[in-house]
C-alpha positions in Angstrom: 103.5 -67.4 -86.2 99.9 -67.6 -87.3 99.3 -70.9 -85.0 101.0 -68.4 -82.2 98.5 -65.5 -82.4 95.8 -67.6 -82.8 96.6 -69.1 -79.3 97.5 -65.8 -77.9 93.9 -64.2 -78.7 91.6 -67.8 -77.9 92.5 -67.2 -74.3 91.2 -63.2 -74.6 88.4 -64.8 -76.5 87.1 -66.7 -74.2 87.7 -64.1 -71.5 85.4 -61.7 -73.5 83.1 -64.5 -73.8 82.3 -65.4 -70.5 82.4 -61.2 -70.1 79.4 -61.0 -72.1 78.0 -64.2 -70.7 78.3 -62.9 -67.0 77.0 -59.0 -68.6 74.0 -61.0 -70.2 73.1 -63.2 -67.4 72.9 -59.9 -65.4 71.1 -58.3 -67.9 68.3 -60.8 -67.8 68.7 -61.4 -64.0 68.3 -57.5 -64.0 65.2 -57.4 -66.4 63.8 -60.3 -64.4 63.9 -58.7 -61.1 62.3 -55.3 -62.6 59.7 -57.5 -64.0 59.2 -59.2 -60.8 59.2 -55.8 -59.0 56.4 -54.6 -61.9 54.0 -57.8 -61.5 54.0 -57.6 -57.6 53.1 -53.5 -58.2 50.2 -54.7 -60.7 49.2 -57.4 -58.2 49.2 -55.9 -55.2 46.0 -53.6 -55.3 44.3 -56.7 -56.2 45.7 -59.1 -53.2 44.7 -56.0 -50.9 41.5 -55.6 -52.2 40.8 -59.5 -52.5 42.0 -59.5 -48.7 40.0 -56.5 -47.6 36.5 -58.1 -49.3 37.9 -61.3 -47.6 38.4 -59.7 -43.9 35.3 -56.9 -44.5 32.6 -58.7 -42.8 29.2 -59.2 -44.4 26.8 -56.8 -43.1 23.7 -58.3 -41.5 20.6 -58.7 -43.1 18.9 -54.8 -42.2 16.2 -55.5 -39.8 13.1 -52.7 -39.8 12.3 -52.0 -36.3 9.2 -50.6 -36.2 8.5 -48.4 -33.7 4.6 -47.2 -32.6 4.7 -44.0 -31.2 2.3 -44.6 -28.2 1.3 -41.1 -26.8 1.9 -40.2 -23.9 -0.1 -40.6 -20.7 -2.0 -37.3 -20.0 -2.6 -37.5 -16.3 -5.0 -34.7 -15.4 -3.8 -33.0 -12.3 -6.8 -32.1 -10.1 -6.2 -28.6 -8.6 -5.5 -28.3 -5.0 -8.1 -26.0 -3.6 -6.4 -24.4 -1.3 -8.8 -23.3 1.7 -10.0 -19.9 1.8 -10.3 -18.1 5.2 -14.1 -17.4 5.9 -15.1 -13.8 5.7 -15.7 -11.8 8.6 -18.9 -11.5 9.6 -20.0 -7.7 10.3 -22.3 -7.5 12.5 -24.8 -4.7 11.7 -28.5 -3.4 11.9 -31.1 -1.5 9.9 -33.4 0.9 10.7 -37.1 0.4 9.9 -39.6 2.3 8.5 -38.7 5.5 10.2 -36.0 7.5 10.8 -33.7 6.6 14.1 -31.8 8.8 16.1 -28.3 8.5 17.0 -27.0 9.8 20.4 -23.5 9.8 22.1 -24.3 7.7 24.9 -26.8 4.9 25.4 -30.1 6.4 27.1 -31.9 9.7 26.8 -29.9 11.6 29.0 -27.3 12.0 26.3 -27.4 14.4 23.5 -28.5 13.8 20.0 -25.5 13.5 17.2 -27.2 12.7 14.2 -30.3 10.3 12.5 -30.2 7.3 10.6 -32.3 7.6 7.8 -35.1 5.1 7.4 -33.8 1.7 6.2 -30.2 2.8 6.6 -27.7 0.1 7.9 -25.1 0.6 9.8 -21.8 -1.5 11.6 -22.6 -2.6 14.8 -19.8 -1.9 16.7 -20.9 -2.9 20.9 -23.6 -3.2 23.1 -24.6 -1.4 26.2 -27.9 -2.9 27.4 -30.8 -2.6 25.7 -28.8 -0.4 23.2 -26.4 -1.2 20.3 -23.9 1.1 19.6 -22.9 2.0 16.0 -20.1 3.5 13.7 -21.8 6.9 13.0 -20.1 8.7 10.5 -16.2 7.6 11.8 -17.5 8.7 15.6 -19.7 5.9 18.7 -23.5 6.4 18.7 -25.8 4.5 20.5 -29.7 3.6 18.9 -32.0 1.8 21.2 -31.8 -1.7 20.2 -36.1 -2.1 19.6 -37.0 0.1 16.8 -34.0 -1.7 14.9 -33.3 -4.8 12.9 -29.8 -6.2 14.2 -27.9 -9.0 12.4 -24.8 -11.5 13.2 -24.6 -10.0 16.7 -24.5 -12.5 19.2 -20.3 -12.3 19.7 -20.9 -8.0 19.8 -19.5 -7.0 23.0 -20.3 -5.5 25.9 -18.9 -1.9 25.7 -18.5 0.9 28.7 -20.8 4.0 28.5 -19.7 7.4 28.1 -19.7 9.2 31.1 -22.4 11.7 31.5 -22.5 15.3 31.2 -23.0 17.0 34.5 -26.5 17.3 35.3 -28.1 20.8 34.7 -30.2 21.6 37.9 -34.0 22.0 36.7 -36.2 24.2 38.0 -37.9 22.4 40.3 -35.5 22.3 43.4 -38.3 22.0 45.8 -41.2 19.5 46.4 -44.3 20.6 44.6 -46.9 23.0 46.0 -50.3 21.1 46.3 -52.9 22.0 43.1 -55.1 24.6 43.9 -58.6 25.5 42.9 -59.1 27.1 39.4 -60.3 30.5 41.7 -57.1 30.5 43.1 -54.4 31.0 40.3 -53.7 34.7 39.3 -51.7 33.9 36.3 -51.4 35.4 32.8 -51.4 31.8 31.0 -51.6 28.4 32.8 -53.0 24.9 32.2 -55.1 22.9 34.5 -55.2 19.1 34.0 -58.2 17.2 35.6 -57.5 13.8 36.1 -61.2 12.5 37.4 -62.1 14.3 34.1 -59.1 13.0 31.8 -59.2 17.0 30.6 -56.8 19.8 29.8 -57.8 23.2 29.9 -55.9 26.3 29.2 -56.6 29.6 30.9 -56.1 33.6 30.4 -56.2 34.4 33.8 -59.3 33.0 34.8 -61.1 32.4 31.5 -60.4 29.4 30.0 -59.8 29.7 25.9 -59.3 25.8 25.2 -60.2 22.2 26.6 -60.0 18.9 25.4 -59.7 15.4 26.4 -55.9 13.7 27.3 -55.0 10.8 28.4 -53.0 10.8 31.7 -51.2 8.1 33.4 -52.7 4.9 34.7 -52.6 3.5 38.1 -49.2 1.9 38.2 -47.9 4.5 36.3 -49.4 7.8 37.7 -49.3 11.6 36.6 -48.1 13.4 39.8 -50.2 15.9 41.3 -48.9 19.3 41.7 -48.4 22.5 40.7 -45.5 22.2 38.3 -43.6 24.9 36.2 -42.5 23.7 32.0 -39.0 23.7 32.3 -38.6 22.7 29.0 -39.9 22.4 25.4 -38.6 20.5 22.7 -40.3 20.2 19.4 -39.8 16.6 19.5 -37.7 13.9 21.8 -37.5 10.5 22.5 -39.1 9.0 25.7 -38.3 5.9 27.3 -39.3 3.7 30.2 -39.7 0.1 31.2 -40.9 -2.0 28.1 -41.3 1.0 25.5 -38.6 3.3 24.1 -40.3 5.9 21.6 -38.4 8.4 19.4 -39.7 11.6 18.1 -42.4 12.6 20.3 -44.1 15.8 19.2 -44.9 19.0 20.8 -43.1 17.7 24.1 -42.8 20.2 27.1 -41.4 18.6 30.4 -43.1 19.9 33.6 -41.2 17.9 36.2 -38.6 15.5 35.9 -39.5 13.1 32.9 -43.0 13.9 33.1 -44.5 15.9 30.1 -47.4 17.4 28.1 -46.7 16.0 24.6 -48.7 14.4 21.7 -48.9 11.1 20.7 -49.1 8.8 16.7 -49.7 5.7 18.7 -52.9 5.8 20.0 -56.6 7.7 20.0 -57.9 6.8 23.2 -58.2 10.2 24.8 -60.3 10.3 27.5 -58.8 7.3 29.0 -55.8 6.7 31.3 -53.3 5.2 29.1 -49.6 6.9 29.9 -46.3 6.2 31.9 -47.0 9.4 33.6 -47.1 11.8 30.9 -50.2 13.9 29.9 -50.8 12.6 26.0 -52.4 14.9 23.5 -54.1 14.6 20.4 -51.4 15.6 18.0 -52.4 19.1 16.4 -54.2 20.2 20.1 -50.4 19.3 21.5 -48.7 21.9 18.5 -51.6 24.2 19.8 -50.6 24.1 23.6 -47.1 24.6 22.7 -47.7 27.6 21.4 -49.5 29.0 23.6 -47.3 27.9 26.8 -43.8 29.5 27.5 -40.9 28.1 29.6 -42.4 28.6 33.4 -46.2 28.2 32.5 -47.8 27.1 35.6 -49.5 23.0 35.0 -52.1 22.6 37.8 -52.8 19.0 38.4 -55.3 17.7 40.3 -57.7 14.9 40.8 
C-alpha cells in the first residue's frame, strides 16, 4: 500500500517540480528582462550624449576680424551760384548848384509846376530835345537838359511833347511905331533906350529921374527898334535861345515878343553890346525900373 502511494504522489511530484522549475525560470527570465529594461534606461542618456558630442561638430578656431573704421569721404559740395539778374539801371540827373525849375512841357512856352531844389536828383523818365523830362512828384516835367547833371541815359527815349496851351494874343497886334524924339513923348512914365549910347533912361513926362548904362543886343542878335508897350512883368523867368538856356532871370518885363528889360548875375559889362536882343541891367537898377514901370509903359528905342 505504502509502495502504491508512493508511486501515486512521485508522478504529482515531479509535476510540481517542473511547476516551480518553469515558475522560476520565468521569474529569473522576468527579473532579467526588467534588468535589461533598467541598464538600457541608465545607459541611454549616455549613448545619446556620447553620440551628440560625437555628431556636434567642433567649432572653428574664433577668428578676430578686425575692422578699421575708415571715415568717410567728406566731399565738399561747391555751391551753385545761381546767376543773379542785373539791376536795372535808372536813369536819372541832378541838379547843380542852384535850384532848377520844372515845367509841364519842354521849352518856355509852358507853365512852371514846381523846382528842384539844388542838388536834388530825380528819375529821368524821356527826352524831348535838348530837354529831359522827369518824374516830378508822381506827374511829367521837363528841365532843360544844360544846367543838369544826367546819368545812365543813353537808351532814355524820345517822348512826344505836351501840346501847347493856346496862345494868349499880346499886346502888340500891330507892327511897331518908329521911336520918336525924347521932345515928342507926352507920357506920364516911359523909358528911352539909346543904343549908340548903350543907356537907359527913365522919364516923368519930359524930365528924366534915372539913367544908367545896359547892355543891348549885338549885331547878329539885335534889340529891335521901336516904340514898344511892357506887356508883361515877371519877377523872375527863364530865357532861352540858341546855345544858352538861363533860369531865373530877375526883374524881367517883356516889351515885345521875347524881347525884355531884365537884369543879369552873369556878367558886368554894361556899356557894351552883349545880349540876344534883350536890354540887360545891372541887377538892383533892374528891381529899380520895375518898380517904377507898369504894364503898358511906353520903351522908346532908338539908335
Amino acid at each position: 500500500m505504502g509502495i502504491k502511494v508512493r508511486e501515486n504522489v512521485q508522478p504529482v511530484l515531479n509535476s510540481i517540480t517542473w511547476v516551480l522549475l518553469i515558475a522560476i525560470t520565468v521569474l529569473i527570465m522576468t527579473w532579467i528582462a526588467l534588468l535589461g529594461f533598467r541598464l538600457v534606461e541608465l545607459l541611454a542618456p549616455q549613448a545619446v550624449s556620447a553620440q551628440t558630442e560625437v555628431e556636434s561638430p567642433t567649432p572653428p578656431a574664433s577668428t578676430v576680424i578686425t575692422v578699421t573704421a575708415t571715415p568717410p569721404v567728406t566731399t565738399t559740395v561747391e555751391p551753385t551760384s545761381t546767376p543773379v539778374p542785373p539791376t536795372p539801371v535808372q536813369p536819372r540827373l541832378t541838379a547843380g548848384d542852384s535850384a532848377v525849375n520844372v515845367r509841364r512841357g519842354p521849352g518856355l512856352a509852358y507853365e512852371k509846376i514846381g523846382l528842384l531844389p539844388a542838388g536834388t536828383q530825380a528819375a529821368v523818365t524821356g527826352r524831348s530835345e535838348a530837354w529831359w523830362q522827369i518824374d516830378y512828384q508822381g506827374q511829367a516835367g521837363f528841365v532843360f537838359g544844360e544846367i543838369v547833371t544826367a546819368f545812365d541815359v543813353d537808351a532814355t527815349p524820345e517822348v512826344e511833347a505836351p501840346p501847347l496851351p493856346e496862345p494868349t494874343p499880346t499886346v502888340q497886334v500891330t507892327p511897331p511905331p518908329d521911336p520918336a524924339p525924347v521932345w515928342d513923348i507926352d507920357e506920364a512914365r516911359w523909358i528911352d533906350v539909346d543904343l549908340s549910347a548903350q543907356t537907359l533912361t527913365a522919364y516923368e513926362r519930359e524930365n528924366p529921374v534915372q539913367q544908367y548904362l545896359v547892355s543891348t543886343g549885338l549885331p547878329q542878335t539885335p534889340t529891335p527898334v521901336g516904340q514898344y508897350r511892357i506887356w508883361i512883368k515877371l519877377k523872375t523867368d527863364d530865357m532861352a535861345g540858341p546855345g544858352y538856356y538861363i533860369e531865373d532871370v530877375p526883374w524881367v518885363m517883356y516889351f515885345y515878343q521875347g524881347y525884355g528889360l531884365h537884369g543879369v548875375t552873369w556878367h558886368g559889362n554894361f556899356g557894351q553890346p552883349m545880349s540876344h536882343g534883350c536890354v540887360n541891367q545891372p541887377t538892383e537898377m533892374a528891381e529899380w525900373l520895375f518898380n517904377f514901370a507898369s504894364v503898358g509903359t511906353l520903351v522908346n528905342i532908338h539908335e
